[in-house]
C-alpha positions in Angstrom: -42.2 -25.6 -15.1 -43.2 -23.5 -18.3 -42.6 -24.8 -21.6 -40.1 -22.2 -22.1 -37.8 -23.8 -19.4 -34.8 -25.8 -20.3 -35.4 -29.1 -19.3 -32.5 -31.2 -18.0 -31.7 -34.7 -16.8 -28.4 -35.0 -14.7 -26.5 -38.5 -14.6 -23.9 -39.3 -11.9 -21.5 -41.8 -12.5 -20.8 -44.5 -9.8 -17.1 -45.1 -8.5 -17.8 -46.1 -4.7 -16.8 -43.6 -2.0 -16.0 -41.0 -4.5 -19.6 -40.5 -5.7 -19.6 -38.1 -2.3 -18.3 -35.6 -5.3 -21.8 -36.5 -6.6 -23.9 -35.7 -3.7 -21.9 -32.4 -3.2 -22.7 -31.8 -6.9 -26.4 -32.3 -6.8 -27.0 -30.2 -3.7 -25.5 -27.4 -5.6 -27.0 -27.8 -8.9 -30.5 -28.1 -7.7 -29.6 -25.0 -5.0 -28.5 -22.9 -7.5 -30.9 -24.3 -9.9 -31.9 -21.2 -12.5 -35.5 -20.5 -12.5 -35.9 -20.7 -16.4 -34.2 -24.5 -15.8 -36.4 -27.9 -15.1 -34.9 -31.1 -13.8 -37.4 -33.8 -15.4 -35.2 -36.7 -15.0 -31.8 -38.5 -12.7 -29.6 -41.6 -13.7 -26.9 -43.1 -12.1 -24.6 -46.6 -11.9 -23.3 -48.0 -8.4 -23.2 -45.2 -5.7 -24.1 -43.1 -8.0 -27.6 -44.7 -8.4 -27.7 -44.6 -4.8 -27.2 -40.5 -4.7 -29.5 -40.5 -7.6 -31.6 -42.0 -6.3 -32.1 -40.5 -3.1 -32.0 -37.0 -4.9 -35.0 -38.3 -7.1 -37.3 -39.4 -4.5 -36.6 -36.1 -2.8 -37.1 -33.6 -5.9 -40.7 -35.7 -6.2 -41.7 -35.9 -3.0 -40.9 -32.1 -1.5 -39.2 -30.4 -5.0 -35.7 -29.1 -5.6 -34.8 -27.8 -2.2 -35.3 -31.1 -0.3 -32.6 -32.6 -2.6 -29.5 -31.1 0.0 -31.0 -32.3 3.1 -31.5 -35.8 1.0 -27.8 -36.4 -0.3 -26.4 -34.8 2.3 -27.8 -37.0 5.2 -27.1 -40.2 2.6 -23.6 -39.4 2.9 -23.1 -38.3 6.2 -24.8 -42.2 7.2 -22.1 -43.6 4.2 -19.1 -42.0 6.1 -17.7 -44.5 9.2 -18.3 -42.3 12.3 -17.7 -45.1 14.9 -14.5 -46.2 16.1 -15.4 -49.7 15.0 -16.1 -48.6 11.7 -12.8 -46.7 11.5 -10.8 -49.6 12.4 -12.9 -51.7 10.0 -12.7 -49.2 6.6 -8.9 -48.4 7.9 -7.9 -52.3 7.0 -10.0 -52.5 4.3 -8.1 -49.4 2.7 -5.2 -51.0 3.8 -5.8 -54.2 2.0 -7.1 -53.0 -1.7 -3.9 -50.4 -1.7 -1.6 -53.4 -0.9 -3.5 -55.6 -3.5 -3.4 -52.9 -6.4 0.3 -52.2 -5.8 1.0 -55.9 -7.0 1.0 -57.6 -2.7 0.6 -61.5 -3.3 -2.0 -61.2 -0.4 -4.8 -64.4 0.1 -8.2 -63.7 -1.5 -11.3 -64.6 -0.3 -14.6 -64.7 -2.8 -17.7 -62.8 -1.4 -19.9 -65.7 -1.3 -17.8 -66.8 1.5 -16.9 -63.7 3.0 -19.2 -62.9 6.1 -18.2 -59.6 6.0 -19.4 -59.2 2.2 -22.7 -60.5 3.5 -23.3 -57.7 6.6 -22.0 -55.0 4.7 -24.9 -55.8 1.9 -27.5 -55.3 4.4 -25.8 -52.6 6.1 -26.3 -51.2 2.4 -29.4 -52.0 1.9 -30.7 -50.5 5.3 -29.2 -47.5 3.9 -31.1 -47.1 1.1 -34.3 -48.3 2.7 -33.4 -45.1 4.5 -32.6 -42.5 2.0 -35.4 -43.8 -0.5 -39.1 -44.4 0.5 -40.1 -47.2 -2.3 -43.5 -47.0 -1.2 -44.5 -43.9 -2.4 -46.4 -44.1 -5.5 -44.5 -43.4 -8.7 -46.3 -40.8 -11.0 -46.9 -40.7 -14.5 -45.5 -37.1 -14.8 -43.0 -37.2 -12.1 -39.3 -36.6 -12.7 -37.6 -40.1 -14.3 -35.1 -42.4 -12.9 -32.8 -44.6 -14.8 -30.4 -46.8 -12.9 -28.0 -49.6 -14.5 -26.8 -53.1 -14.1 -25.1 -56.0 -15.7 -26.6 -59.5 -16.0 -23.9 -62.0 -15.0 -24.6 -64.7 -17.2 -25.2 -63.3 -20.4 -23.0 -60.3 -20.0 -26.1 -58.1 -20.7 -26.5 -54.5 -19.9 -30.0 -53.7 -18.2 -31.5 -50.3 -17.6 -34.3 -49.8 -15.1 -36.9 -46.9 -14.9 -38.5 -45.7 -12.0 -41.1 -48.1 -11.9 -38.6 -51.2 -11.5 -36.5 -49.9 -9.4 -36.2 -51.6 -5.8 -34.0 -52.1 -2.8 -32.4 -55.1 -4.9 -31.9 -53.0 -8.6 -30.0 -50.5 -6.1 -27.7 -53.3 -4.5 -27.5 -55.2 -7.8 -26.3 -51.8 -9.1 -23.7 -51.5 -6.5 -22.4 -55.0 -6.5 -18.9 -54.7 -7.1 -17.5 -59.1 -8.0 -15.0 -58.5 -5.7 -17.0 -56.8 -3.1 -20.4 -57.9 -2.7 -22.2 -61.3 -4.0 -24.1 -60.7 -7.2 -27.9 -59.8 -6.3 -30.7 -61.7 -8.0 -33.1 -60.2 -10.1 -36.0 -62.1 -11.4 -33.9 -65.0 -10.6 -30.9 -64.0 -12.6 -27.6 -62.8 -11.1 -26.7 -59.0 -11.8 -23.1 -56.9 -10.6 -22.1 -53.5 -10.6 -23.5 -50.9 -13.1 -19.7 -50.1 -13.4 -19.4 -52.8 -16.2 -23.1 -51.8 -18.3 -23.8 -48.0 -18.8 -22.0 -45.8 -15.8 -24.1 -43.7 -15.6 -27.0 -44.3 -18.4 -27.3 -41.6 -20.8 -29.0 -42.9 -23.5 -32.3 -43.9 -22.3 -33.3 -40.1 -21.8 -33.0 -39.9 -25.6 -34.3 -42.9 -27.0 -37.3 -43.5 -24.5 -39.5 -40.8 -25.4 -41.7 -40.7 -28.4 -42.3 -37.0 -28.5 -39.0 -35.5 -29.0 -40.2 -32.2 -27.0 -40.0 -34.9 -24.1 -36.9 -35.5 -24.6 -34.1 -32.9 -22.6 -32.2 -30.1 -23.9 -29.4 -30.4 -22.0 -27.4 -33.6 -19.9 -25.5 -32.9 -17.3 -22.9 -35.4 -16.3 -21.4 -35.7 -12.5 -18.1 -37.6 -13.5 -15.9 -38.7 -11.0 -13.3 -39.9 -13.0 -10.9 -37.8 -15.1 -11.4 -38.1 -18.9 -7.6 -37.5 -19.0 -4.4 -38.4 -17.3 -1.2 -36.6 -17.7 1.3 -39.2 -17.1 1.7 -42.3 -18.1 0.9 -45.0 -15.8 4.0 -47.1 -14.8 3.5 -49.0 -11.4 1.7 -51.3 -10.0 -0.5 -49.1 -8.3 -0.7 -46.6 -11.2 -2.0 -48.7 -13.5 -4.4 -50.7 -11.6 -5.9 -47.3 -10.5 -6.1 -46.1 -14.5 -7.4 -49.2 -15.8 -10.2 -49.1 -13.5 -10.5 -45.3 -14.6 -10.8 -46.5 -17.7 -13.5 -49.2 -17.4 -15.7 -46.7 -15.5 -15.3 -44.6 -18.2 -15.2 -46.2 -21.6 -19.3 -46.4 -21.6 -19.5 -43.0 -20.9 -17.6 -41.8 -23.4 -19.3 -43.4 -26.0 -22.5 -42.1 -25.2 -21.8 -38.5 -24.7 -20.0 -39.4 -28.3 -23.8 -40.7 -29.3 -25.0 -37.4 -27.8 -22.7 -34.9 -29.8 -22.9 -36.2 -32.9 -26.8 -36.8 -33.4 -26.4 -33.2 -32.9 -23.4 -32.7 -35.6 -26.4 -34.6 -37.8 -28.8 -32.6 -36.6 -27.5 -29.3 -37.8 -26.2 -30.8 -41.3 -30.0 -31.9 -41.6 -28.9 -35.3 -41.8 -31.6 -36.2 -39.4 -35.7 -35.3 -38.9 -36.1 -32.4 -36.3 -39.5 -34.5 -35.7 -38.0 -37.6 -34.3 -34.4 -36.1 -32.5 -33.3 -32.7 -31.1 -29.6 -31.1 -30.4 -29.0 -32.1 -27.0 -26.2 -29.6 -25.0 -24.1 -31.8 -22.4 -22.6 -30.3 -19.5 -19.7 -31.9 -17.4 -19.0 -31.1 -13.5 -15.8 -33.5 -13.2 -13.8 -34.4 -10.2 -9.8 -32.9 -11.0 -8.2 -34.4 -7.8 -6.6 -37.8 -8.9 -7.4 -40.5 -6.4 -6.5 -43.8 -6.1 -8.4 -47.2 -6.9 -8.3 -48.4 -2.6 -9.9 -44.6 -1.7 -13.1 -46.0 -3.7 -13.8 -48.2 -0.6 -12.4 -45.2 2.1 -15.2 -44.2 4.2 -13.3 -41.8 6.1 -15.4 -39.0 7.2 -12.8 -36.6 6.1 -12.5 -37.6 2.8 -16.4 -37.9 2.3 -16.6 -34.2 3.3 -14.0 -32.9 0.8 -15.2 -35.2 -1.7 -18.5 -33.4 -1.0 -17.5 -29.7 -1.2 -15.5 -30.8 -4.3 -18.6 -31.6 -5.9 -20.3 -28.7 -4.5 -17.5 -26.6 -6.3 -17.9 -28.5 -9.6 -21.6 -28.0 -9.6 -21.6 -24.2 -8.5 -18.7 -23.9 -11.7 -21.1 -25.8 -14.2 -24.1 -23.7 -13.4 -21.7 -20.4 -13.8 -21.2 -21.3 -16.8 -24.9 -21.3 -17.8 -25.9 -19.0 -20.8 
């Protein structure tokens, strides 16, 4: 990297099976990567902390073009190859579509749940896989931010690279009505879904030099910004509100973003502390539904994937 390069961090927001769109997206951005651009940092919230994650440990352990093989091989061990596993995601499916178009069907809390329980270390074992967390973590290597909530005092928390563990990554990823809460330092965390999905800001407010700071974001979003209809069933709406939730963080800080720029260029802020920050957006256009978040299906992992491959190739066209 020179220090004419345009430095970028890219954030992928988390929404279960339909981070594949992530994964897709990364392997083409870093791929495609233009030689005059620098990733110096990744963030992400659920699975997409998981694909972040993965794509981090690969850019700073063999560079950019190890990121593919990295995301790729996550989500080819995320999809359910087995019949076993078919049968198992199949009823699963089954039972959040049923339960989102209004069903009055029994529920069950995690905590008592065995099935809650395996697939946590099933989880975990994945990302013991995709991430080497012994490998030391450099002073000048690429950053990692990853989010969470604390369950008790409602609490956003944002952890670098240094805090990150096997546990921030499943705390991450906790869904309430999925997984158990994970403990961290004692304290029970859930999904980065309800905190900062995916976290934005720290890229901007944790350096103290502002040439450390990036000149662009790029955002893998896999929810739409905007629905065309209005909502009216059941179904409909539980899948939009959950849009909605996943997305009401983000919004505000790309909103942060833009208009510290806007003050930027009206000299309403020192060039010596902030700097115009472009954001970029590869976004998933196929509406899906709230049960396809917990679809494994192999088939839908891969389209997901080349969908995100697509977005990705059409952000970095779009380059100057």
């Amino acid at each position: 990297m020179t220090t004419e390069d345009t430095t970028v961090a890219v954030a992928c927001q988390g929404g279960g099976s339909h981070t594949a769109f992530a994964g897709g997206a990364l392997a083409e951005l870093f791929e495609g990567l233009p030689a005059d651009y620098a990733v110096e940092g990744l963030s992400g919230t659920s699975g997409g902390a998981i694909t972040a994650a993965a794509a981090w440990d690969a850019l700073r352990a063999d560079g950019p073009d190890a990121v593919t093989g990295r995301v790729a091989g996550l989500w080819a061990d995320i999809a359910a190859d087995t019949v076993a596993e078919r049968t198992v995601n199949d009823l699963g499916v089954w039972t959040v579509g049923l339960a989102a178009a209004g069903a009055p069907l029994p529920s069950v809390s995690p905590y008592a749940n065995p099935a809650a329980w395996a697939g946590r270390a099933q989880l975990r074992a994945l990302v013991e896989t995709h991430v080497d967390f012994d490998r030391s973590v450099e002073p000048e290597g690429p950053r990692l931010f990853v989010s969470a909530v604390d369950v008790l005092a409602g609490r956003f928390r944002t952890f670098d690279e240094r805090a990150v563990t096997p546990e921030v990554l499943l705390a991450s990823a906790a869904a309430p009505r999925i997984f158990p809460a994970v403990d961290l330092d004692g304290v029970p965390h859930w999904d980065g879904l309800f905190a900062r999905n995916p976290p934005i800001k720290p890229f901007l407010v944790e350096p103290d030099d502002v040439a450390d700071k990036p000149d662009e974001i790029w955002v893998v979003r896999v929810n739409p910004g905007r629905r065309e209809t209005e909502p009216r069933s059941e179904r409909a709406i539980a899948d939009r509100r959950d849009e909605l939730a996943a997305d009401i963080s983000l919004t505000e800080q790309i909103d942060f973003v833009e208009q510290v720029s806007e003050w930027l260029e009206a000299e309403w802020l020192p060039r010596s502390a902030y700097k115009p920050v472009t954001v970029r957006q590869a976004v998933l256009s196929k509406p899906l539904s709230l049960a396809s978040r917990v679809d494994r299906d192999p088939d839908l992992i891969d389209d997901l994937f080349e969908r995100g491959r697509a977005a990705g190739a059409a952000l970095l066209a779009d380059l100057p």
